[in-house]
N, C-alpha and C positions, 0 to 999 in steps of 0.2 A: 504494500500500500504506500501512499505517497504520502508526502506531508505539507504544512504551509509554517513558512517562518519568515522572520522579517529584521532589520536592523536600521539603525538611522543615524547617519555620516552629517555631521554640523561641519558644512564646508565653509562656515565663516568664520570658525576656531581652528579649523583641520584637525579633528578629535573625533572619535567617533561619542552619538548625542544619548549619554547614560541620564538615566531618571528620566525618560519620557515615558508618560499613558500612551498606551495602546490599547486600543477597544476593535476588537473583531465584532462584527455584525454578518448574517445572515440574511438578504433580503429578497423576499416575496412575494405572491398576490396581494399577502395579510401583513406588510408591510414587513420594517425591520424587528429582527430577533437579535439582542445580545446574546454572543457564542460564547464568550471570552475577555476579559481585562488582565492586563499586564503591564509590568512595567522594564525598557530595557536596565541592563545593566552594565558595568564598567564598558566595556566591549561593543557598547550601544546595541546590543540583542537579547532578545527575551532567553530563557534561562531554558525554554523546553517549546518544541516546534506549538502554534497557535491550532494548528488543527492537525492530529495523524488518526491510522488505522482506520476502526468502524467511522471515529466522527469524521471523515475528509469526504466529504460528497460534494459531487459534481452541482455547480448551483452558480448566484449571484451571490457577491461579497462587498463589502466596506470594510476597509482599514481606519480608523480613524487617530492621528497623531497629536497628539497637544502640544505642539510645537512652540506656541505663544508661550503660556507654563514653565517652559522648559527653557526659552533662551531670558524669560524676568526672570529664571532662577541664575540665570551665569550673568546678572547684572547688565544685560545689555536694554539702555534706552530706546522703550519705545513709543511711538504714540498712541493713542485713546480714541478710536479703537485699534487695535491690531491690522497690522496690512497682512501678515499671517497669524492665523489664532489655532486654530485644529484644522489641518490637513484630513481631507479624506478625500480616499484613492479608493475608488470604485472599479470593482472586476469581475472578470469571472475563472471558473473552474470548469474545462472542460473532461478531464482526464482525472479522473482522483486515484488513481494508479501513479500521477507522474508528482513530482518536487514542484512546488512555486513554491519561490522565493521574493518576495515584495519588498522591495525596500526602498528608504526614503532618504533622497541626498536633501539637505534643508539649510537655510538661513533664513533670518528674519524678512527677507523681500524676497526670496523665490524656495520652488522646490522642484522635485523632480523625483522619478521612479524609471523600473524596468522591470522587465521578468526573469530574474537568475533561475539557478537549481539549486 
């Protein structure tokens, strides 16, 4: 079975980005379902994959990052409100046999994503 994991690179420190929220979501006819909350660590990655085995089914997702949170915690100035506040990266799963890897390159004015393994 495959699994789903994720990490977040604060390319405006060059560090990778430790103590952010991350909230998985599940979304469907019946709107969104929380799957999962975590938080990364040193390494900027959660500690254990966000979705394997039975739970990795093929579906629509939300990643959601608290990215705002996370750069007022490393003291960087910003304005009221947020030009980045929680990142969410909306995807899907078609193979739940295969690895997605989500991850979030961020600073306080841009972000970005791809599909690793």
């Amino acid at each position: 079975m495959g699994k789903l994991s994720t990490h977040v690179l604060d390319t405006a420190h060059g560090k990778p980005g430790a103590g952010v929220k991350v909230e998985l979501y599940e979304v469907g006819a019946a709107g969104r379902r929380l799957v999962k909350t975590d938080t990364t660590n040193q390494d900027g990655r959660c500690g254990a994959p966000l979705m394997e085995g039975e739970a990795m089914r093929a579906g629509q997702y939300e990643l959601v990052f608290h990215a705002g949170d996370y750069f007022a915690g490393q003291g960087v100035q910003m304005p009221q409100p947020r030009f980045i506040d929680r990142v969410t990266i909306a995807f899907g799963i078609a193979d739940a046999a295969q690895n997605y890897h989500v991850p979030l390159v961020v600073t306080p004015w841009s972000y970005s994503t791809y599909r690793g393994s």
